[in-house]
N, CA and C of each residue as an Amber inpcrd file, in Angstrom:
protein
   180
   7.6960000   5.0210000  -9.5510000   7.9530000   3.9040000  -8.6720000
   8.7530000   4.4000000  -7.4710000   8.2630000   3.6920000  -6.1960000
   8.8790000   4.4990000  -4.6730000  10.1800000   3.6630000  -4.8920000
  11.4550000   3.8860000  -4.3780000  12.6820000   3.2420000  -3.8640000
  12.5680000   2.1320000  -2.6770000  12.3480000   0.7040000  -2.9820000
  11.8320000   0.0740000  -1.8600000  12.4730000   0.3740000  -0.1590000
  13.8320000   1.1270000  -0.3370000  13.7630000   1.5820000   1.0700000
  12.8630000   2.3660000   1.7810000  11.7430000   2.9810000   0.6260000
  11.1290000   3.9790000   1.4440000   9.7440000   3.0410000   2.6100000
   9.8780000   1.6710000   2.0720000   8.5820000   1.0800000   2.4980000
   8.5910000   0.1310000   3.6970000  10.3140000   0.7490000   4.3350000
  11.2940000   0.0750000   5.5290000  10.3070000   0.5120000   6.8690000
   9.4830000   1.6390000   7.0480000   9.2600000   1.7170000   7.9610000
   7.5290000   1.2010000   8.4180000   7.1870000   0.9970000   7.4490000
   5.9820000   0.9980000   7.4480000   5.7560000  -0.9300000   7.5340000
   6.9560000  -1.6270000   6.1800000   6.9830000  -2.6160000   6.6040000
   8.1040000  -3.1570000   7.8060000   9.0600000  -3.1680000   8.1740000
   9.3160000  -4.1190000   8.8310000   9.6480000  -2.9170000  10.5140000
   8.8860000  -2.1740000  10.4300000   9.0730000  -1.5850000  11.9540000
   7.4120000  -1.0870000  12.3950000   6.7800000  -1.1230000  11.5960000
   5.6080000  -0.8200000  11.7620000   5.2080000   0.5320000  11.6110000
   6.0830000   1.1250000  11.4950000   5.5810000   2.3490000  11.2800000
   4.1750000   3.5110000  10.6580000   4.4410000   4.6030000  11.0170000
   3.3960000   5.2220000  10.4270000   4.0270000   5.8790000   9.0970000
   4.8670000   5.9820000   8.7120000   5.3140000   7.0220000   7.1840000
   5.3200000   5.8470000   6.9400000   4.4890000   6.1090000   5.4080000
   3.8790000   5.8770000   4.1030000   4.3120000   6.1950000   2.9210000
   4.8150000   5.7990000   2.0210000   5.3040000   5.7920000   0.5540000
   4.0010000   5.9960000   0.0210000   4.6850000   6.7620000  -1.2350000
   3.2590000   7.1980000  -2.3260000   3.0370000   5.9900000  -3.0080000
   1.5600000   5.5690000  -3.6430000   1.8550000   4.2330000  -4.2000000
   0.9240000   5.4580000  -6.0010000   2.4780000   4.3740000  -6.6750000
   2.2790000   5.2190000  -7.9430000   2.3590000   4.3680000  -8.4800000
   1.6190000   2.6340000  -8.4830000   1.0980000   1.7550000  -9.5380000
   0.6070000   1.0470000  -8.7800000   1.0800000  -0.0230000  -8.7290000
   0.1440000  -1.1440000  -8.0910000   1.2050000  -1.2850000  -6.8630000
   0.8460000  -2.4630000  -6.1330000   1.2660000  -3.1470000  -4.7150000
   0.3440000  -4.0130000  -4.0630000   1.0450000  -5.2340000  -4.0640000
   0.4800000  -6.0850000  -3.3070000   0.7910000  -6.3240000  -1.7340000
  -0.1520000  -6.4910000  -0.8110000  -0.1830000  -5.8910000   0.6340000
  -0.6430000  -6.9080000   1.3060000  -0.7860000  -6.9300000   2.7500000
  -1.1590000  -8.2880000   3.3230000  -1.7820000  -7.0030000   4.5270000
  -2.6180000  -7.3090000   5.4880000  -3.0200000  -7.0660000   6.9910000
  -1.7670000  -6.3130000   7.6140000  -1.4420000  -5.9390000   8.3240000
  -2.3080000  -4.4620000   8.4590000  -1.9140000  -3.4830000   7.9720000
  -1.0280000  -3.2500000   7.0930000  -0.3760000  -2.6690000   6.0910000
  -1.6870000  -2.2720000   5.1770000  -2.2890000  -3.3210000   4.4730000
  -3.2820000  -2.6920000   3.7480000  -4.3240000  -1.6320000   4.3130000
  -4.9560000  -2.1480000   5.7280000  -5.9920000  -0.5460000   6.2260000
  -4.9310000   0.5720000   5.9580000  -3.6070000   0.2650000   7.0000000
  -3.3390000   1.7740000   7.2010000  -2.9120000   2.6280000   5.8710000
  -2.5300000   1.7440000   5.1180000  -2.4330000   2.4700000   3.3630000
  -3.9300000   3.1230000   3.1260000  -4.9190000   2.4140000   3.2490000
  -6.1040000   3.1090000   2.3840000  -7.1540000   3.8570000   3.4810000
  -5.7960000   4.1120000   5.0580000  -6.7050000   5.0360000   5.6880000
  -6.0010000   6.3270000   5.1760000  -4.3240000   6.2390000   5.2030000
  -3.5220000   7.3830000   4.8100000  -3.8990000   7.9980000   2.9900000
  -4.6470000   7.1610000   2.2650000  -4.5580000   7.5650000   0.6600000
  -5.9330000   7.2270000   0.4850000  -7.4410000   7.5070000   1.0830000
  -8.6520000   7.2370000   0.5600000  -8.8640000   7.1730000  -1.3830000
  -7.7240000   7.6510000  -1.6780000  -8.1730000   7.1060000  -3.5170000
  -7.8020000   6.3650000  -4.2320000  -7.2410000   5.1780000  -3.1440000
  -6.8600000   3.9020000  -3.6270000  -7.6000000   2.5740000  -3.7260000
  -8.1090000   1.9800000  -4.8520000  -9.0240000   1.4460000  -4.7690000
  -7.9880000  -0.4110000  -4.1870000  -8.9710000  -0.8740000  -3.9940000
  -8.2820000  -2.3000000  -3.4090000  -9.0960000  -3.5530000  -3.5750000
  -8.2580000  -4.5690000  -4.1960000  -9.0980000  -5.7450000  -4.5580000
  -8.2110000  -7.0270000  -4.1850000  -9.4130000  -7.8580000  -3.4400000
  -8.5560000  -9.1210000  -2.6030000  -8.2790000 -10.2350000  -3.9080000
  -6.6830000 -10.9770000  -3.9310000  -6.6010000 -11.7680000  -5.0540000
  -6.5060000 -12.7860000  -4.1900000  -6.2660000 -13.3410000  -3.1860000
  -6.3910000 -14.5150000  -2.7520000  -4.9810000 -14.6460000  -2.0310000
  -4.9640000 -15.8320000  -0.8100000  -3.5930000 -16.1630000   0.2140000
  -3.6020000 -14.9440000   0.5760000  -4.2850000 -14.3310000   0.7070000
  -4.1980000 -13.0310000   2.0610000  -3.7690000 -12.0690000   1.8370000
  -3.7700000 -11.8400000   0.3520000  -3.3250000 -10.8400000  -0.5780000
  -4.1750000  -9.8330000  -1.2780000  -3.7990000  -8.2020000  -1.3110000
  -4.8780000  -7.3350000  -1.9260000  -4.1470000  -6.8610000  -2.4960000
  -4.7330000  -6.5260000  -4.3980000  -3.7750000  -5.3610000  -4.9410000
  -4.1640000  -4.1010000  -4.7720000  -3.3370000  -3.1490000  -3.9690000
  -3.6760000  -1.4070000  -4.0580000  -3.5880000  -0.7430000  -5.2220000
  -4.3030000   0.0940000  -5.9200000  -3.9130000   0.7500000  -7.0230000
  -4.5670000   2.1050000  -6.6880000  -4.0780000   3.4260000  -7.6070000
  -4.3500000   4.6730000  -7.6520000  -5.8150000   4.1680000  -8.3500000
  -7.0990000   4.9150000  -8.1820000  -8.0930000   5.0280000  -8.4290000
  -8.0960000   5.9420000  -9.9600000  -6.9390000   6.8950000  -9.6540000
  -7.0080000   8.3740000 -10.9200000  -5.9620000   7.9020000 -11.2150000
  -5.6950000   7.8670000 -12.5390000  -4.2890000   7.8640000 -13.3420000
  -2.9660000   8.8280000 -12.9400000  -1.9000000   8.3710000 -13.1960000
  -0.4760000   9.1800000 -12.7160000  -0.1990000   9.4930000 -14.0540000
């Protein structure tokens, strides 16, 4: 599991550094592309209210 400070830049400044995602995470626009442009082996499924869960594709 990342230290949620690590996910300071990506969420609330926009940034480009990216935290490893080592279970799940739920994501909203535009956070979700740039995650699964930076980690292509994350698979992603929309649950609804504008919400997708990211997960590792390969086991940790």
């Amino acid at each position: 599991m990342s230290d949620p400070d690590d996910w300071d830049s990506a969420v609330l400044y926009g940034g480009e550094r990216l935290p490893d995602i080592r279970d799940r995470v739920l994501v909203r626009e535009p956070l979700k592309e740039k995650l699964l442009r930076s980690s292509p082996e994350l698979t992603s499924r929309e649950i609804g209210a504008g919400l997708s869960l990211l997960s590792s594709a390969r086991p940790l």
